[in-house]
Phi, psi and omega in degrees: 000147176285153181271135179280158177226162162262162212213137170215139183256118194257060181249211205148157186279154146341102181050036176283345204083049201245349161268320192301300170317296175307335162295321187315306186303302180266011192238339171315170191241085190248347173090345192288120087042068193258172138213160175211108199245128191238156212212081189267093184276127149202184183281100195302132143298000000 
């Protein structure tokens, strides 16, 4: 059997806290392993 990884998708409104969090995240002394792949849509200008 294949080994599973776990995905956890991280969205949210407009200044909801999904940067605070995700620093939160990544600045812990938790032993984990991240990645992280961001997929930014806005109005290009």
């Amino acid at each position: 059997m294949a080994q599973t990884i776990p995905v956890t998708v991280l969205t949210g409104f407009l200044d909801s806290g999904k940067t605070t969090l995700l620093n939160r995240i990544l600045t812990e002394k938790h032993g984990m392993r991240i990645a992280v792949i961001e997929n930014e849509f806005g109005e290009l200008v």
